[in-house]
C-alpha positions as CSV (number, residue, x, y, z in Angstrom):
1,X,69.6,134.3,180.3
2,X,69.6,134.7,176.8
3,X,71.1,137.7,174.9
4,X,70.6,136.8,171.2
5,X,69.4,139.3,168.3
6,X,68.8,138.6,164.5
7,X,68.4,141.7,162.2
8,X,68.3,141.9,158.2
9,X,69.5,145.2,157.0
10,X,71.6,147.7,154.3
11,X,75.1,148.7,155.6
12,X,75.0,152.1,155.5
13,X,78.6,153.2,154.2
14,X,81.6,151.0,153.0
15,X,83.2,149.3,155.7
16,X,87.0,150.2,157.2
17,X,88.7,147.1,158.5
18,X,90.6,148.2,161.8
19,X,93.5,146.8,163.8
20,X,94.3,146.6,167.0
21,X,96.3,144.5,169.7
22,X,95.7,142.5,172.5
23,X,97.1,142.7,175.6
24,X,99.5,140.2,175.1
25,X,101.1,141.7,171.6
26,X,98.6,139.7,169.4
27,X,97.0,141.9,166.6
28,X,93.5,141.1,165.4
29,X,91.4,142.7,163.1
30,X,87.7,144.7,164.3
31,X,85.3,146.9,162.1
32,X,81.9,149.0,163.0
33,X,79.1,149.4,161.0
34,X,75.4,150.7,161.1
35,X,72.6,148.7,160.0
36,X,69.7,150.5,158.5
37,X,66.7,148.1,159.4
38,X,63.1,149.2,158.6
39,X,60.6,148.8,160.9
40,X,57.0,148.7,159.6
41,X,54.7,149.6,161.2
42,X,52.5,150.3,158.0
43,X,52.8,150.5,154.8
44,X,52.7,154.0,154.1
45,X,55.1,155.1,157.1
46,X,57.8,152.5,157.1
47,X,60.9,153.6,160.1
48,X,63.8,153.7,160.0
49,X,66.7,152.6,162.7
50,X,70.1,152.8,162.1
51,X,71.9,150.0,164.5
52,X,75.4,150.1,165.2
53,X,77.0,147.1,165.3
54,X,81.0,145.6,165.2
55,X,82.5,142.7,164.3
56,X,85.9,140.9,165.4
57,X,88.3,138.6,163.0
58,X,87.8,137.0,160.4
59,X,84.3,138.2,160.8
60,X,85.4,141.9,160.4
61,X,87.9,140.8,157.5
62,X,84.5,139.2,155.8
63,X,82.1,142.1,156.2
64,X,85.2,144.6,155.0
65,X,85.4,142.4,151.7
66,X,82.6,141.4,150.9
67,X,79.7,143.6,152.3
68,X,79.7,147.5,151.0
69,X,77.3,150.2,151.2
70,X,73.6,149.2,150.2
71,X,74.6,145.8,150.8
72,X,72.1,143.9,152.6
73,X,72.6,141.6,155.1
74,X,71.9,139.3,157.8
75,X,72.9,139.3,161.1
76,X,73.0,137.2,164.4
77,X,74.5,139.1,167.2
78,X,74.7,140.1,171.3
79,X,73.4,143.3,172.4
80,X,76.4,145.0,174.3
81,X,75.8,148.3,176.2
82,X,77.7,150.8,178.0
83,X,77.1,154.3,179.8
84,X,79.3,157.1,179.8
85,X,79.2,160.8,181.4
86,X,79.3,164.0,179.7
87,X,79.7,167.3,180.9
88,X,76.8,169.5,179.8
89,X,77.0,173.3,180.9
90,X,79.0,172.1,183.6
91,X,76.1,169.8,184.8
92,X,77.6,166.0,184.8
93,X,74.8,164.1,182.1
94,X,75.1,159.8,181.8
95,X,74.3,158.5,178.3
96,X,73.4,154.9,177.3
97,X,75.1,153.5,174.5
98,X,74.8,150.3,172.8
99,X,75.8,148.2,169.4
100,X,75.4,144.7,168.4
101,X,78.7,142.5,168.7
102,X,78.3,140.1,165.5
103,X,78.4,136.4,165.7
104,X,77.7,135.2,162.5
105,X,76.0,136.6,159.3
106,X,74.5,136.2,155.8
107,X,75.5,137.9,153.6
108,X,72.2,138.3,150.6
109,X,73.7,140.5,148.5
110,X,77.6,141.0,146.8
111,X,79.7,143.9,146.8
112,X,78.8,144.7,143.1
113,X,75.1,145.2,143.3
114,X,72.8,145.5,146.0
115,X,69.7,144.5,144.1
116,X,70.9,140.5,143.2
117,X,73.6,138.7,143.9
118,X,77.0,138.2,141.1
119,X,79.4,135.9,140.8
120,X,82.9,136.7,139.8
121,X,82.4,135.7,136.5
122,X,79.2,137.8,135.8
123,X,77.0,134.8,136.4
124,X,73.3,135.7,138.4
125,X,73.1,134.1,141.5
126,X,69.6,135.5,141.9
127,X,67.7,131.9,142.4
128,X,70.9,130.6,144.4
129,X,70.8,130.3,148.0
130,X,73.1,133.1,149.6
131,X,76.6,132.2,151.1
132,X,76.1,132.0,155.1
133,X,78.9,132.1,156.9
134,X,79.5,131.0,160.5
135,X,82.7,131.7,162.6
136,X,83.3,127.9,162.7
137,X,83.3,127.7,158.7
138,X,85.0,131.3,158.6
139,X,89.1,129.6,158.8
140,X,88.5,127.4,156.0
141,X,87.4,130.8,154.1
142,X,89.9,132.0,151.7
143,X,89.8,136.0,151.9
């Protein structure tokens, strides 16, 4: 079976790196964010769809950095889904939930300008090739 999803979006809002622990005492570091993707249908009626997605590590501590609102992005990920009940006017209602669990991504724009892509120093990177990053490259990353 294979459970593999690639989406190129905007972040929606800036992104709030989380903590947590493990069950053995261990912290590590988790974020969520939604993914405005357009769908298009047509030219004159693009849609919309705003995809939830999280991150774990020093994938989280990456997107939290480096990716802000308007940012676009690229994404390879796992579709994850749950269900969970409600009460509704006392009548028991299930709801389907889902987000995308990232694995690795692009990031194809910087923090300081969602339309091309800056270096520190003020250079344009427009005609560069945008950093990828892969969770196997992602511990030699200095954050």
């Amino acid at each position: 079976m294979i459970n593999n999803i690639t989406l190129t979006g905007r972040v929606v809002k800036d992104i709030e790196l989380r903590k947590d622990k493990q069950s053995n005492g261990e912290e590590y570091n988790y974020c969520f964010l939604k993914l405005a993707v357009q769908r298009t249908y047509s030219k004159e009626n693009p849609i919309t769809d705003f995809i939830s997605c999280k991150a774990f590590r020093r994938n989280a501590e990456v997107l939290a950095q480096y990716a802000k609102q308007g940012s676009l992005i690229a994404i390879v990920g796992s579709l994850i889904t749950w269900r969970t009940d409600k009460m509704i006017n006392g009548e028991k209602v299930f709801e389907n939930n889902y987000c995308i669990e990232i694995k690795s991504m692009t990031l194809l724009t910087s923090k300081d300008s969602s339309d091309s892509l800056n270096t520190s120093n003020g250079e344009s990177t427009k005609d560069k090739k945008p950093q990828e990053y892969h969770l196997k490259e992602l511990d030699d990353l200095e954050l």
